[in-house]
N, C-alpha and C positions, 0 to 999 in steps of 0.2 A: 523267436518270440512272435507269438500272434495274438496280435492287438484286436483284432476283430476276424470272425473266420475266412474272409475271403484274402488277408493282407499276411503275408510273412516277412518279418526282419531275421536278417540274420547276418554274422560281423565274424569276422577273426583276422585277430593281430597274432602271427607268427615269427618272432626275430630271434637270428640265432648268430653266437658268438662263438668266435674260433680265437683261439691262440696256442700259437706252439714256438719251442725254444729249440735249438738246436745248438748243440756244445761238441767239438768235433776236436781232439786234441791229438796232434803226430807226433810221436816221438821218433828219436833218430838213431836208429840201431846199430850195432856193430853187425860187420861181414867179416867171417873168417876165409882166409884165403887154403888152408890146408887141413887136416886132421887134428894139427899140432895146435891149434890157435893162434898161429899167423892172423894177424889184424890186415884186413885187407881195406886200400886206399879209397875202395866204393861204398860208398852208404846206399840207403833205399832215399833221405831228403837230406839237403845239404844244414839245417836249420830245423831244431822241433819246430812246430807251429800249433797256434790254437785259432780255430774260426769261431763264434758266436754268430748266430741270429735268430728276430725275434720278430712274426708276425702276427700280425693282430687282423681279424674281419668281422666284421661284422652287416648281416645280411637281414634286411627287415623288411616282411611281407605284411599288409594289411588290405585286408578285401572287406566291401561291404555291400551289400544286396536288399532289394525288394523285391518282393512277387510277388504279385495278385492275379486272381483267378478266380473266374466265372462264366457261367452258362446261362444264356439269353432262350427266353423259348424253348429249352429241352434239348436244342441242339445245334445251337450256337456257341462253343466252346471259345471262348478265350485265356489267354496265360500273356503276360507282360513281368518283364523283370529289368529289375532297372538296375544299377551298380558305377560302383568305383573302387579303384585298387591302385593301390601306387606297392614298389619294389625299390629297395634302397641299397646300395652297398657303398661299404667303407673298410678299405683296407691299407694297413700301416704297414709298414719290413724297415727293419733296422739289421745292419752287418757290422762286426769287425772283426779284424784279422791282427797279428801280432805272430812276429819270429822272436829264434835264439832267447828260452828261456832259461835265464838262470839256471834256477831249481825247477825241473821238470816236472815235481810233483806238486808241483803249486800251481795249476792250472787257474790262474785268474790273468784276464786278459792284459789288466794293467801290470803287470810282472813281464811281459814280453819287451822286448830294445825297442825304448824309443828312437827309432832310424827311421830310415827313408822308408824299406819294408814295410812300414804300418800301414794299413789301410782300412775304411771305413764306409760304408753307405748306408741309404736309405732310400724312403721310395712311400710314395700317400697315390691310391686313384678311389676315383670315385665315381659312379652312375644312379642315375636311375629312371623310372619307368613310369611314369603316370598315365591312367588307364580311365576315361569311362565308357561306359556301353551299355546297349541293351537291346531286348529280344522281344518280339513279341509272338505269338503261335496263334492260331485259327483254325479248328476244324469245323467241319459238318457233317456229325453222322460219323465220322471215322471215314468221310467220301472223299471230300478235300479237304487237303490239307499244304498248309501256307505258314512258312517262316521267316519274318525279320529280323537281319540284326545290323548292329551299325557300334562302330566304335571307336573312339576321339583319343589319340594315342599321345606324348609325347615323351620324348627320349631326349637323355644329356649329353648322349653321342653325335648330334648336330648343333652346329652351332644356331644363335638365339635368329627367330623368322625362320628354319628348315626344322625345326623341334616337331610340329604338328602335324599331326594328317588322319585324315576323315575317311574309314574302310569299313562300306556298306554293302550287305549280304544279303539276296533273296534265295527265297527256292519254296516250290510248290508239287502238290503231285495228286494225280487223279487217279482214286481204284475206282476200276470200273467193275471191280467183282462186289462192291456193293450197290452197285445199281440197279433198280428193281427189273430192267429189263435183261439182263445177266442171269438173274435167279437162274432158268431153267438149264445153263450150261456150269451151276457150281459143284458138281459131282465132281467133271471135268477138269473145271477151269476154277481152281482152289483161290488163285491168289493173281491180278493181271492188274499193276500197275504202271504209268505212265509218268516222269518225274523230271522236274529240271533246275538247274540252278545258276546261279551267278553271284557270283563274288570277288572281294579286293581285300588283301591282306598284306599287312606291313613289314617289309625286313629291314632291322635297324642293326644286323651282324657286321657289324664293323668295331677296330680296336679302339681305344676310347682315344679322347682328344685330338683324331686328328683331321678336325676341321680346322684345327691353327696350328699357325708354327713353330717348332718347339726349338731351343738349343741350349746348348748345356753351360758348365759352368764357363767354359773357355772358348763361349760366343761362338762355338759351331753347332749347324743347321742338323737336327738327329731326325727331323720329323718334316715331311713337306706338308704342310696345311691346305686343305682343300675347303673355303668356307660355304662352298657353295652347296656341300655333300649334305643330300638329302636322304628319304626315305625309298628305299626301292619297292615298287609296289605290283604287284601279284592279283593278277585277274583271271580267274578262274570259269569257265563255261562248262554243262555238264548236263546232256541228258541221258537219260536210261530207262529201262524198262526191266519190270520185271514179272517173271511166270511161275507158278507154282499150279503141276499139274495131278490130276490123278492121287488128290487127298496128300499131297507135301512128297510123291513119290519123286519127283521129276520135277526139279526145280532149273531156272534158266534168268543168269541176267547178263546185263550188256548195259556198256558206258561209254558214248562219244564225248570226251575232251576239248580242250583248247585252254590252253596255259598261256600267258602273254604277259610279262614280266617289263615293266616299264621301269625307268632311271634305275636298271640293272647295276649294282656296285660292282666294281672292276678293280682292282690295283691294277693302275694304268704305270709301268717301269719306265725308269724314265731313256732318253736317246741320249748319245755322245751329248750333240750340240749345244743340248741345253742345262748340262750339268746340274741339275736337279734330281733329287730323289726320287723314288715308288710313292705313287698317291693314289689313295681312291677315288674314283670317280663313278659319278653316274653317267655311264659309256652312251645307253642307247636304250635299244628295245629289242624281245627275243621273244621268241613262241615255239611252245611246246604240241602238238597237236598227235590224240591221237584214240585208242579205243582198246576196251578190256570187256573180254567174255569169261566167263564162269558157268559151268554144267555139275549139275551132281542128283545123283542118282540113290534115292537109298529106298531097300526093301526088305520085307520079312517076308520069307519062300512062303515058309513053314515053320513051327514051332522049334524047328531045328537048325534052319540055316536061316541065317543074316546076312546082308549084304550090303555094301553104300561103298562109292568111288564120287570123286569132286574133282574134276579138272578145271583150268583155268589157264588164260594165254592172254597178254598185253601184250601192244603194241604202240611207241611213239616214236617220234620224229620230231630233231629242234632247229633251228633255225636262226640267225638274228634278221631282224626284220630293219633293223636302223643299228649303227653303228659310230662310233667317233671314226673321221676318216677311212671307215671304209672295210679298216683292218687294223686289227692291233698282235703283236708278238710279243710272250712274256715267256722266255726262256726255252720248252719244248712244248707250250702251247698256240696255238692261233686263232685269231678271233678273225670269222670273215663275214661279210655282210651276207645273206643269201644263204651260208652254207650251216653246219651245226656249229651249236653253243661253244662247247669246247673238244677243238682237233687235235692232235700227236705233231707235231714239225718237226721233221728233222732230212737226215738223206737219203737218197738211192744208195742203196749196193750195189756192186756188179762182181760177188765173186770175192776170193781175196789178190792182193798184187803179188807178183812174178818178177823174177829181176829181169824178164824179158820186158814185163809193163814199163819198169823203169829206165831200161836201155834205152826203149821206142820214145820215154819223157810224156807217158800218159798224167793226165792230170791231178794230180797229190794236192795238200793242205801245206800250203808256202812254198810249192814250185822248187825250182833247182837252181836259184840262184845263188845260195851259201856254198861255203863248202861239204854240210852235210845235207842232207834229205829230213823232214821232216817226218816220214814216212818210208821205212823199208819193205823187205820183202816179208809176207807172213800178216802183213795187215791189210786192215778192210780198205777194199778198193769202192773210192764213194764217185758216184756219177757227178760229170762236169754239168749241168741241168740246165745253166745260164750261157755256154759255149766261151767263156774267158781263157778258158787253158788254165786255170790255177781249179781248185775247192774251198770254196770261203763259206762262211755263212747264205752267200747270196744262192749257196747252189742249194739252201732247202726247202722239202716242197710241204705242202700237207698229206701224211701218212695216216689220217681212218677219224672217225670220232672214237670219242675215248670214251661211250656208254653206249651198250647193247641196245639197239632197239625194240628187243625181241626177250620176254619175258615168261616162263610156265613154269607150272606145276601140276602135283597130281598127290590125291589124298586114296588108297584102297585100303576100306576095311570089311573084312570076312569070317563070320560063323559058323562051324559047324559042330552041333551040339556043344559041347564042353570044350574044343579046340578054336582057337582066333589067330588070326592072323591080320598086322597091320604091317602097311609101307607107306613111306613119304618118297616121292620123287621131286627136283625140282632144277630146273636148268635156265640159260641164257642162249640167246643166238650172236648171231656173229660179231664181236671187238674185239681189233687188235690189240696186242699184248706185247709190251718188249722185254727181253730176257735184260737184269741189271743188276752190278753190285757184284756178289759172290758167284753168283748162278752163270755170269758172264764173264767176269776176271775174276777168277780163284786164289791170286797173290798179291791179290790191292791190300796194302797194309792199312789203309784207314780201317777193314775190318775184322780182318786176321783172322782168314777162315780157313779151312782144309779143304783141298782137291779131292771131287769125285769122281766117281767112276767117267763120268760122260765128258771129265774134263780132257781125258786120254786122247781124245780124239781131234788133236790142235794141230797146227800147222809147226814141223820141225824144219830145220834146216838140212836136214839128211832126205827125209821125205816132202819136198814140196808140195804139196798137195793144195793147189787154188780150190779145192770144193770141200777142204777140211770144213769141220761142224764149228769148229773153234779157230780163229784168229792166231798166231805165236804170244806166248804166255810170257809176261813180265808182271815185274813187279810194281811197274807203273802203266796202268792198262793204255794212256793218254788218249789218241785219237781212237783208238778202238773202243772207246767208252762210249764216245758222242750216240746219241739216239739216229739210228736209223731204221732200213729194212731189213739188214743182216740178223738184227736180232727179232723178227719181227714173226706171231705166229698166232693164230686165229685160237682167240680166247674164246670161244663156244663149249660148251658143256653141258652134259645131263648127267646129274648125280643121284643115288639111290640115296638119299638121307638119312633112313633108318627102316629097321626089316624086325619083328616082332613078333613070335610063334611063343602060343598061350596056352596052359591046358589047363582049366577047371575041376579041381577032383571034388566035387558036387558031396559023392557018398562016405570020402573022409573026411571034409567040413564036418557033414552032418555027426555021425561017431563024435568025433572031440569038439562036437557044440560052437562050431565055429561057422562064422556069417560066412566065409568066403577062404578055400587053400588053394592057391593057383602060383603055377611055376610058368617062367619063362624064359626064354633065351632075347637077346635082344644085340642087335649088332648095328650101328652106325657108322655113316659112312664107307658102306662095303664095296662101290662100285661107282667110279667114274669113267664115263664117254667122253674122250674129248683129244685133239688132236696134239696136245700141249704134250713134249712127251718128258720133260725134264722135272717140271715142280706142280703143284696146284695151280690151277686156271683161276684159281679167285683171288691169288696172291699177287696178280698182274705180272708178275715177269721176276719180283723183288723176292727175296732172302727177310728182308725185315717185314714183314708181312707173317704172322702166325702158320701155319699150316694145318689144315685141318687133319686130326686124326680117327684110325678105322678105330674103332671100340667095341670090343665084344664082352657081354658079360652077361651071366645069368641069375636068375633073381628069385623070388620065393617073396607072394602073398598072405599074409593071415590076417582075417579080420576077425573080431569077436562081440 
């Protein structure tokens, strides 16, 4: 709506409603024990059963907006936009459950034994988002240009007094290829700007309600309440420059960084001593710092061949800058003051053990006090680090950050006459990775996978082999699970993404009146570098992680 030409309104209420029902009914089958119809004493459930449940959500988006816009003097541009938006959710679940029914085809819940078996739940949460903000823009000339923004947040995820907070954005930038003293090199010098910015932005990613304490029906503690939990907030630094040479042939830009993330939220786990739960917290303070180039190149020879390639490579490094205490441990991560955001912790290797290890009473996980060993031959031999003569937890160290610092790609496309060809390449530099789950015990029943070829290669009791690739193989992996360096193998890669050979038949188009007939071959993911030599480098180490597959397949364009 414009009320007058330089003012626009504009509004939208979006809310959208879910419900679904879920009717799940078992029934309880016979097993035959023989040919003959022998009834055999094992069922598939001891009891038919029937489950219901019934959720409701509803999600309500409402935004509203001005903008006005005007030019002072011919080139004085302004723009200003003003707004507000709140975000709403409501969501209901209702469950029950009921055994042993009568008449199995009477699937109505109230028909199931009223006994102790019955069971029932339910569940209400609620959030939302209240938002205002606004922009303002300045150019001159297309010379400089200057953007503000600023925006007044609050979220239901903090308790009342930590709801707000105020995340204000500048950024400005000077082309100097429209400066009148530039003119005589813009043949040249197509495009040469200079640009910076700074900014603070809000993370309110946290599960709801628990800035208070919650407990359940029978007065125990399900939720440690943290009221103190605020907003984590994100300061961002950023200059860059950018080159566009030789009429757009030769283009070049670059970005220095600095990320610095303040009341960082943490699930802080809780210690023995204080028998308290995981809580979030605003731990500290962390920075990100770093820098990202891009080059790309594109040209027409001749009317016959084309060409353009785009490379690009980042680079960061994080850090915590302030910390609670110093250092915090949450399972097989580590939080250290000084070093990066989030590390690997776990053990040294050394090999696997030897019933010689054992003879000499080299250092194991529970010592030789018992009458058994905690640890035979065939398993991972984990270094004493702390020198107590046992292996506890005390002996772990920090094993790598657990995000590449090192980031590229690469874009090649190529014409020749009626023939094209395109490639995507794109890799990581050096993070460790740990082999876990299937890929490292093959006969963990939690996921009931099949041995492969690479598993052949374990530690037997015929063949002792301390340098086997693989541990001795059970069905309960126990201490050979734990996160160490045995499983430990430089996640680096460079992967061919996709490879794409085109051919144009230009003079059968034309014959059958058609805009375009072009066949091609196209194959994805045909080629990984990388030193990982069991599964995907992208998968980290894990089985539950997708895998990425080669795909080849040929295709056929007609346009008309």
């Amino acid at each position: 709506f414009k009320p007058v030409k330089w003012l626009t309104l504009e509004g939208m209420v979006a809310p959208r409603y879910v419900t679904t029902n879920n009717h799940t009914f078992v029934k309880k089958m016979k097993f035959y024990s023989d040919a003959f119809g022998t009834v055999s004493n094992s069922s598939n459930v001891a009891f038919n059963y029937l489950d219901e449940s019934a959720n409701r959500s509803f999600y309500g988006n409402y935004q509203f907006t001005a903008a006005l816009q005007h030019t002072f003097a011919q080139n004085h541009n302004f723009k200003l936009l003003l707004g507000a938006s709140r975000e709403t959710y409501d969501n209901k679940t209702l469950s029950a459950h009921r055994e042993d029914f009568a008449y199995p085809d009477y699937e109505v819940i109230g028909a199931g034994a009223d006994n102790e078996t019955k069971d029932n739940g339910g569940g209400h949460a609620q959030w939302a988002l209240q938002s205002f903000f606004g922009r303002l823009n300045y150019n001159f000339k297309e010379r400089y240009l200057f953007e503000a923004n600023v925006r007044f947040d609050g979220s239901s995820r903090f308790a009342k007094g930590n709801r707000w907070g105020i995340f204000p954005s500048f950024s400005g930038a000077w082309r100097l290829t429209e400066e009148p003293f530039m003119q005589d090199v813009r043949r040249t010098l197509s495009e040469f700007k200079i640009r910076a910015s700074y900014g603070m932005l809000g993370n309110n990613n946290v599960a709801l309600y628990r800035y208070q304490t919650i407990i359940d029906n029978s007065g125990n503690e399900i939720v440690n309440g943290n009221p103190d939990l605020t907003w984590e907030k994100v300061k961002i630094l950023d200059a860059g420059v950018d080159l566009s040479l030789f009429g757009q042939k030769l283009e070049v830009t670059f970005d220095w960084f600095r990320k610095v993330t303040d009341d960082m939220i943490v699930n802080v786990p809780s210690t023995p001593s204080s028998g308290l739960l995981a809580a979030p917290m605003n731990v500290g303070k962390a920075e990100v710092k770093g820098y990202e180039i891009g080059v790309g190149f594109n040209h027409s020879f001749t009317k016959d061949i084309d060409f353009s390639i785009n490379l690009g490579y980042s680079y960061n490094k994080s850090k915590w800058l302030e910390i609670t205490n110093d250092e915090l441990i949450n399972g097989n991560t580590i939080y250290r003051k000084g070093h990066a955001i989030k590390e690997y912790y776990g053990y040294q290797a050394d090999h696997l053990l030897t019933q010689d290890d054992l003879d000499f009473r080299v250092p194991i996980i529970g010592g030789y006090d018992g009458a058994t060993t905690a640890q035979l031959p065939g398993d991972i031999r984990y270094v004493d680090t702390n020198g107590d003569k046992v292996i506890t937890t005390d002996d772990r160290v920090p094993l790598g950050d657990q995000d590449p610092h090192s980031v590229y790609y690469g874009n090649l496309s190529f014409r020749w006459k009626n023939l094209d060809f395109d490639m995507q390449v794109n890799g990581v530099g050096y993070v460790p990775i740990f082999y876990q789950g299937l890929i490292s015990n093959p006969l963990d029943p939690e996921y009931g996978g099949t041995p492969q070829r690479w598993h052949l290669d374990h530690w037997k009791a015929e063949n002792p082999d301390r340098n086997a690739k693989l541990p001795r193989v059970t069905t309960d992996p126990g201490n050979n699970a734990l996160l160490s360096t045995f499983w430990k193998e430089n996640g680096a890669f460079v992967r061919i993404k996709y490879m794409q050979l085109g051919y144009n038949f230009k003079a059968l188009a034309k014959k059958i009146h058609a805009g375009n007939f072009r066949v091609y071959v196209n194959v994805q993911n045909p080629f990984t570098f990388t030193k990982v030599e069991l599964i995907d480098p992208e998968t980290k180490g894990t089985h539950t992680t997708y895998p990425m597959f080669k795909t080849y397949s040929v295709g056929l364009n007609v346009n008309f």
